[in-house]
VOGU-3710 file (C-alpha; in Angstrom, 3 decimals, decimal comma):
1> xxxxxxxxxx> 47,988/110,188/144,749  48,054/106,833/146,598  48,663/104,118/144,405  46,820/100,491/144,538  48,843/98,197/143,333  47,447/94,839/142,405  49,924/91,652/142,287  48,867/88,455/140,833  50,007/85,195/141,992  50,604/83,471/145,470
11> xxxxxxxxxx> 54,721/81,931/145,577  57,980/83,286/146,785  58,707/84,829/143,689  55,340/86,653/144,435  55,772/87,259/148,274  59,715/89,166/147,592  57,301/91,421/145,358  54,916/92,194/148,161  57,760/92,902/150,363  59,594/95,360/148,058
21> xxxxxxxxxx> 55,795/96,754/147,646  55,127/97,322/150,727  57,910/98,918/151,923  56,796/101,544/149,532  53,948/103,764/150,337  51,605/101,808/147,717  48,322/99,994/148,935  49,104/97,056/148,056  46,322/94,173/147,435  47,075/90,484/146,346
31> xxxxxxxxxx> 45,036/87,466/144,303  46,531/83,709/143,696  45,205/80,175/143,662  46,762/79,544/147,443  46,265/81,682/150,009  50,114/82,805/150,403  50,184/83,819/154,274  53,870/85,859/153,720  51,937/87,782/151,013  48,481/87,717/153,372
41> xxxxxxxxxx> 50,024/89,338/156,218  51,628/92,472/154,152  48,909/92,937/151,897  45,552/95,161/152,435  43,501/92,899/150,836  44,129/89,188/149,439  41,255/87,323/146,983  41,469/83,618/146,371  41,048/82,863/142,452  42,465/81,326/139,196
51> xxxxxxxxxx> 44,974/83,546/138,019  44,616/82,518/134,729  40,746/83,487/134,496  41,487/87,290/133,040  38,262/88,027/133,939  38,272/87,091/137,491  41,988/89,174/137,951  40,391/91,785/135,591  37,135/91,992/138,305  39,315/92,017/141,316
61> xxxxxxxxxx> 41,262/94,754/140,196  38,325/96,776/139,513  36,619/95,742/143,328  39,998/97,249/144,733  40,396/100,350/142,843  43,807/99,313/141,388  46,011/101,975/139,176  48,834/99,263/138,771  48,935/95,604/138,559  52,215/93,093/138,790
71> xxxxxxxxxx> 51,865/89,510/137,252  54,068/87,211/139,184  53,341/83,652/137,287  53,853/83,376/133,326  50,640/81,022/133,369  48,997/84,204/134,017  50,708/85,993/131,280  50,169/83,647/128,476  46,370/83,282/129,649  46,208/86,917/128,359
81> xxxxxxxxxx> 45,498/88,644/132,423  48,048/91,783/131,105  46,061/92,122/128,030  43,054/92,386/130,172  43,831/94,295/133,023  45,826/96,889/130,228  42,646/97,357/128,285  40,877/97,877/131,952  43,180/100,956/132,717  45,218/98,918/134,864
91> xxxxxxxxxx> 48,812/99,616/133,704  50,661/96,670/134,551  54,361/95,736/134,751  54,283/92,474/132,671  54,206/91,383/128,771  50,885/91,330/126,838  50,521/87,649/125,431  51,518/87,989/122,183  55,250/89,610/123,924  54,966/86,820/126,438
101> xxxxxxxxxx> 55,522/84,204/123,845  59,515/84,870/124,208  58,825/82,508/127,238  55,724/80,273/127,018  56,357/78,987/123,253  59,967/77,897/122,983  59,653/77,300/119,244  59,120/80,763/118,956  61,479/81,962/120,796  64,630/80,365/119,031
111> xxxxxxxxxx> 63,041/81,216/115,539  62,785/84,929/116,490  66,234/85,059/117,542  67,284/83,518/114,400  65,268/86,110/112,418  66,511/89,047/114,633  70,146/87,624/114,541  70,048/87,906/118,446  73,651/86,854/119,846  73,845/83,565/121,903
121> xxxxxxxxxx> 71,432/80,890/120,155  72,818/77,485/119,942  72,047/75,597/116,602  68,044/74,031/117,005  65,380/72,658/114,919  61,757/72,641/115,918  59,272/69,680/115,086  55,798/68,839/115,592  56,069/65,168/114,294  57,780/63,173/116,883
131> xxxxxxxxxx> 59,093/60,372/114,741  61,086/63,250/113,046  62,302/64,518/116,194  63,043/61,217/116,929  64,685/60,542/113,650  66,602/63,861/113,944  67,837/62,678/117,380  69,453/59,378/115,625  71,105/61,653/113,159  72,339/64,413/115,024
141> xxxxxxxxxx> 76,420/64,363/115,304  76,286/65,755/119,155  74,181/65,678/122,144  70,944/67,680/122,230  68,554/69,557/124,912  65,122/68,118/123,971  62,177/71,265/125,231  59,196/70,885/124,865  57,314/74,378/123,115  54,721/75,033/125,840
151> xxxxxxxxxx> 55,402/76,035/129,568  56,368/72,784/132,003  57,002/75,023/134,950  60,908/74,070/134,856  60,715/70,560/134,619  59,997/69,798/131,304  63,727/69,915/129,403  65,821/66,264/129,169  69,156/66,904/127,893  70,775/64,050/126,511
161> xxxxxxxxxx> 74,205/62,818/127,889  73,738/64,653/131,369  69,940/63,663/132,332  69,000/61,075/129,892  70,341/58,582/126,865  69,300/58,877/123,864  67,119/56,115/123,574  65,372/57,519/127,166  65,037/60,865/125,331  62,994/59,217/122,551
171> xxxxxxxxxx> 60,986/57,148/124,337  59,743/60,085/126,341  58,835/61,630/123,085  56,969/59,112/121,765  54,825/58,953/125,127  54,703/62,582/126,171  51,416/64,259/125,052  53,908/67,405/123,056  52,233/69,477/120,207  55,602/71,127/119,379
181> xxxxxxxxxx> 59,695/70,410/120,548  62,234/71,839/120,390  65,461/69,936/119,939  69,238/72,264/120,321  72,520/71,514/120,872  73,231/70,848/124,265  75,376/73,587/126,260  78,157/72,809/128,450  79,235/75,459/130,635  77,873/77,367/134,093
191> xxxxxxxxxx> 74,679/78,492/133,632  73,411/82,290/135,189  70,343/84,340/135,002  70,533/88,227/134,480  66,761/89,803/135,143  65,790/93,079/133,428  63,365/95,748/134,282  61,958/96,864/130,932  59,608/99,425/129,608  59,564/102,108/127,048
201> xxxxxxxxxx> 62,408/100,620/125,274  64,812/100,724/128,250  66,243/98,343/130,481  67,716/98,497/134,038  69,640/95,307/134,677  70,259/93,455/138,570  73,405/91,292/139,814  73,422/88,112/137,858  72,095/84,711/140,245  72,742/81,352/139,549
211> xxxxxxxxxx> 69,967/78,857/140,090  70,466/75,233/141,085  67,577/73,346/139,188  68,396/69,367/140,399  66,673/67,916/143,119  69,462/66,571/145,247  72,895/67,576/146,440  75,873/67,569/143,789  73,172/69,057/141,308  71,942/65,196/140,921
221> xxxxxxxxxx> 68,611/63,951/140,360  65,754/65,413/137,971  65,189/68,964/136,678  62,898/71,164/139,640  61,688/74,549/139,488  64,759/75,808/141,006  65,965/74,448/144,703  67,924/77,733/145,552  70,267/80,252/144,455  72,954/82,735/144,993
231> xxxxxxxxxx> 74,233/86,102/144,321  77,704/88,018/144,847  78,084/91,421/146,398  78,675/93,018/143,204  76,734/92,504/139,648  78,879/89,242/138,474  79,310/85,859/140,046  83,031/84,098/141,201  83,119/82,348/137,866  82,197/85,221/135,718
241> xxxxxxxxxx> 83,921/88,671/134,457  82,689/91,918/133,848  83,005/91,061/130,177  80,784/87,748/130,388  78,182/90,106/132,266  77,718/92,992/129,554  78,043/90,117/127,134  74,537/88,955/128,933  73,157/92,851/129,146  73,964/93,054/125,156
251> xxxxxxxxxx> 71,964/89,779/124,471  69,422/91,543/126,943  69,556/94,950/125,086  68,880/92,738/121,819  65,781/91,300/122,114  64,424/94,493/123,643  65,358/96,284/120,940  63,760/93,628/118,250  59,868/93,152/120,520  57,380/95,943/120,073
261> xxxxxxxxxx> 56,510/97,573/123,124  57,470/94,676/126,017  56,977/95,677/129,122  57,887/93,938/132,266  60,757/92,008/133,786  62,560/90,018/130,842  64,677/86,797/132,222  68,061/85,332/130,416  69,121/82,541/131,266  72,620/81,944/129,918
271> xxxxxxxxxx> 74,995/79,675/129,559  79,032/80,480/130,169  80,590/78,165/127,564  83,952/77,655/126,066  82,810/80,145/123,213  80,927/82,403/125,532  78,004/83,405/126,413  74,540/81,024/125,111  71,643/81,545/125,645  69,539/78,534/127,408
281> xxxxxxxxxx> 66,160/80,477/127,556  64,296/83,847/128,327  61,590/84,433/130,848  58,985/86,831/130,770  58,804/87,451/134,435  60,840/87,435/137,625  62,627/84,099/138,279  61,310/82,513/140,914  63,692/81,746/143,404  65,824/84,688/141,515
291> xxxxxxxxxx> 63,393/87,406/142,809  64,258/86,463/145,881  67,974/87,301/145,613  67,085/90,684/143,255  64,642/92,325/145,217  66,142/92,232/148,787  68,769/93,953/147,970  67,000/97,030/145,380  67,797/99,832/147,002  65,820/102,145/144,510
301> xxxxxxxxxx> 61,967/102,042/145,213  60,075/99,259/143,270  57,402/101,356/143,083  59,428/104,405/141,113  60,395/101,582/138,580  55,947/100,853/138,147  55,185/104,628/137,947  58,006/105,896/135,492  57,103/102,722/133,050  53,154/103,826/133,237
311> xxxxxxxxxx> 54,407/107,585/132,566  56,646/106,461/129,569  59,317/108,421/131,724  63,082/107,327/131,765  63,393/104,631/134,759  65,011/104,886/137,400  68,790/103,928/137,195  69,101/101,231/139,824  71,036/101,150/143,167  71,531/97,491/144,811
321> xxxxxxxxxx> 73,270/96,886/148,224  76,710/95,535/148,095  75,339/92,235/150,014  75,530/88,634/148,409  72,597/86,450/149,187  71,646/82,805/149,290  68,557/81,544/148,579  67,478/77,570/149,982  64,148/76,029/149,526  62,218/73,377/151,293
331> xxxxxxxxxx> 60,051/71,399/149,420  57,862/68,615/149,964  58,949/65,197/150,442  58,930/63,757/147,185  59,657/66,549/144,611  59,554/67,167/142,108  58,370/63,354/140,545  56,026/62,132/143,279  55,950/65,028/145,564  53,738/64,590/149,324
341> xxxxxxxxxx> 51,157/67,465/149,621  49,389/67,811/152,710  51,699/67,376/155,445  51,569/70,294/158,209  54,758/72,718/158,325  55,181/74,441/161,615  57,514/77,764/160,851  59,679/79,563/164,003  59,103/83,193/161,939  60,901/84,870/164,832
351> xxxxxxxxxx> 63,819/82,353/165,126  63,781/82,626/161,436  64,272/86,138/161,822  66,445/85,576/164,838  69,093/83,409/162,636  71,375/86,398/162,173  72,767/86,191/165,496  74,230/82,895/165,337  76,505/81,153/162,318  75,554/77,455/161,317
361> xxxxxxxxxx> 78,429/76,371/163,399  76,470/78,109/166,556  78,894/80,765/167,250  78,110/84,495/167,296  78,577/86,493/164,182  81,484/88,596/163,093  79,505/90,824/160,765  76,406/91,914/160,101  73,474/89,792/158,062  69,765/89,369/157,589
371> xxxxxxxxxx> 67,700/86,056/157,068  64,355/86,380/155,402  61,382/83,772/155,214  59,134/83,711/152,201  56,080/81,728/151,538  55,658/79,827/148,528  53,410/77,205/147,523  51,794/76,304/150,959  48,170/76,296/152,081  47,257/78,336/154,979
381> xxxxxxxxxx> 43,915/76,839/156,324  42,439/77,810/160,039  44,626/75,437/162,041  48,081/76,017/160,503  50,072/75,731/156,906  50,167/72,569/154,867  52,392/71,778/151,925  50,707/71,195/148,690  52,633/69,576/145,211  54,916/72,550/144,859
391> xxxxxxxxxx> 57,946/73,639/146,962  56,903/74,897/150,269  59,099/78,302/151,452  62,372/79,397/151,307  65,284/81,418/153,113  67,521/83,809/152,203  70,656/84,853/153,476  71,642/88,574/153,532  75,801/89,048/153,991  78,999/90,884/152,957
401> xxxxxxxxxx> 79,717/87,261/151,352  78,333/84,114/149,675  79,979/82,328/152,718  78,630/84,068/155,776  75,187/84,737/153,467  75,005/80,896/152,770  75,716/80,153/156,744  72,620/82,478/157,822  70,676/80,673/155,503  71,369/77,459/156,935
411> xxxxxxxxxx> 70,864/78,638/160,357  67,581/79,890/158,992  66,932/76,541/158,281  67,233/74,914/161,433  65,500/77,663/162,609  62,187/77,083/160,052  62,116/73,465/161,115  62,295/70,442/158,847  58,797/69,229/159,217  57,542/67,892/156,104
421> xxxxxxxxxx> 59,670/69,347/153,799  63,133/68,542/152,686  65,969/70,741/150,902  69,693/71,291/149,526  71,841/72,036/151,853  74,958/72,480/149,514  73,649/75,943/147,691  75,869/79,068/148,144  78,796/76,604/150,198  82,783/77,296/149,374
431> xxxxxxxxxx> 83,265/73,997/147,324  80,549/74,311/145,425  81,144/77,551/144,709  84,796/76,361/143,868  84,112/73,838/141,551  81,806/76,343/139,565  85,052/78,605/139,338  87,404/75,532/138,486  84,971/74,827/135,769  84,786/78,042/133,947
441> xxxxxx> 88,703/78,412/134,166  88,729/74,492/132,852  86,582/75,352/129,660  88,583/78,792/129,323  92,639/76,596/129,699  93,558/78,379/131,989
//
């Protein structure tokens, strides 16, 4: 049997999914608020609707036929569109609300792994009464991460002594619209993200990435949705051991272990500290750019992972190619605090494409490499692409090393064009890279 798969949601976490889809022999069909035209052009079909209608997701999987669905966006999931398309017949690779809450309520999330004694969480308190947030702020012997409980897309966490004062951190309190906070110790270390297929009670884990969330260059400026990222050739980072990795996979293994039935991809976000391995937050869906690192190098057939999870059969073991990869993103001018949407982006996909063949520097290329192009939040209307509020596309480097992967990215770049859009240009470089690895040994004494 052919399999329809449906996959919900329109950015580049969403358009390395269609890719790894549809290099399987799935038919592969696509909804999302923008018309993604990466995920447009590999897809059979492509609907434009709110993804967090389960009814409208729910109805477009029925028009198409589908037999397995993929929720990109945790909007989607904690608007309920697993629980719907589930109920439909729709097996799909993503939590049910109620699991879901291990990302979109933050308050929850650090009281069930104080109940379930999961390794990794930092001391917190959770309040729904700003002055006592406030109050506890004034009290507290340290600095503190102030989250809000609900989703904020990234950009919602001020951690005091790095981002904000004190005083900055309570004022935004007592003019932010929160129901809920949460306020926790603030973590000082390297932060990395391991992502986790999951279903049945198993877990395959992928090569840890580390995410650069500030807007400008030397990780200044305010919190984004992630500006790039980069992976090593093998399942740890430069900064990391094998150790701090399983470390991760046990915290991973944890929470599986304590949620009923959670299906999906389940994100941790860790921090490398002095005393090991914290945990900053979980996701209940690809990271987004993360996916973009993962899935381009997944040797093993996305599509095996789906149908084992529907047939509650053991998954797959996974096979990754020894490659590192660098992920940059362009982004409107202006993000993440006043960002300019409607300005046209003209793309070069085949010099994009054609990147490989020459390093940043302009000289040829030693080894072998790949640069990819994916869509993200961009409007494709009749006469061309248009950025909207959210970042615009992104490029990937494919390499033996973070070095020559980061180089094809940049090439990619130049190659996209810089129309419009603006980005880091310091992700995945040697002394960045280096001061990550100077820091980790500077918290360890050694």
């Amino acid at each position: 049997m052919t399999e329809t798969v449906v996959l919900i949601g329109g950015g580049g976490r969403e358009h390395a999914i269609a890719r790894s889809l549809a290099e399987s022999e799935a038919r592969l069909y696509a909804c999302a608020g923008n018309r993604n035209p990466g995920i447009a052009a590999l897809a059979d079909g492509f609907e434009t609707l709110d993804t967090t209608n389960p009814t409208a997701v729910r109805t477009y999987a029925d028009e198409v036929d589908a037999t397995l669905a993929v929720v990109g966006p945790e909007a989607a999931l904690e608007a309920g569109v697993a629980d719907a398309l589930d109920e439909a017949g729709v097996y799909t690779f993503g939590p049910r609300q109620d699991a879901a809450r291990i990302e979109t309520d933050k308050a929850f999330q650090r009281r069930f792994m104080r109940e379930h004694d999961i390794p990794g969480c930092p001391d917190f308190e959770t309040f729904d009464d700003m002055a006592a947030a406030c109050a506890y702020i004034d009290d507290y012997d340290g600095d503190l991460a102030v989250k809000p409980a609900g989703l904020t897309g990234g950009k919602g966490v001020r951690v005091i002594g790095d981002q904000v004062t004190a005083e900055e951190a309570k004022e935004h309190l007592r003019s932010a619209d929160y129901d809920r906070v949460v306020l926790e110790e603030r973590l000082v270390g390297e932060e990395f993200t391991v992502q986790a297929f999951v279903a049945n009670g198993q877990l395959r884990v992928t090569p840890a990435v580390q995410d650069h969330k500030r807007a400008y260059e030397g990780d200044e400026g305010p919190n984004t949705g992630g500006m790039g990222s980069y992976s090593d050739a093998g399942l740890e980072l430069p900064f990391m051991s094998e150790d701090d990795y399983m470390e991760a996979v046990d915290v991973l293994r944890a929470v599986v272990d304590a949620l009923d039935d959670y299906k999906g991809v389940l994100y941790g976000q860790f921090m490398l500290t002095a005393d090991g391995i914290k945990v900053v937050e979980f996701n209940a869906r690809f990271g987004d750019p993360e996916a973009m690192n993962t899935l381009p190098v997944l040797n093993t057939d996305f599509l095996d992972v789906l149908t084992a999870a529907r047939e509650d059969e053991p998954l797959p073991q996974l096979s990754f190619a020894p490659k590192a990869t660098v992920c940059k993103y362009a982004v409107p001018e202006g993000y993440p605090t006043e960002p300019k949407a409607g300005a046209k982006v003209k793309i070069d996909e085949d010099s994009v494409a054609k990147a490989t063949e020459r390093s940043s520097g302009d000289e040829p290329r030693d080894s072998a490499g790949d640069a990819l192009l994916f869509y993200a939040s961009v409007d494709e209307r009749d006469d061309g692409i248009y950025t909207t509020t959210s970042r615009s596309f992104a490029v990937v480097g494919l390499a033996e090393t973070i070095t020559e992967a980061e180089e094809i990215a940049e090439a990619a770049l130049d190659a996209a064009g810089e129309d419009g859009v603006r980005m880091r240009h310091d992700i995945g470089k040697p002394d960045l890279v280096q001061q990550r690895i100077d820091h980790v040994n500077e918290l360890r004494g050694e």
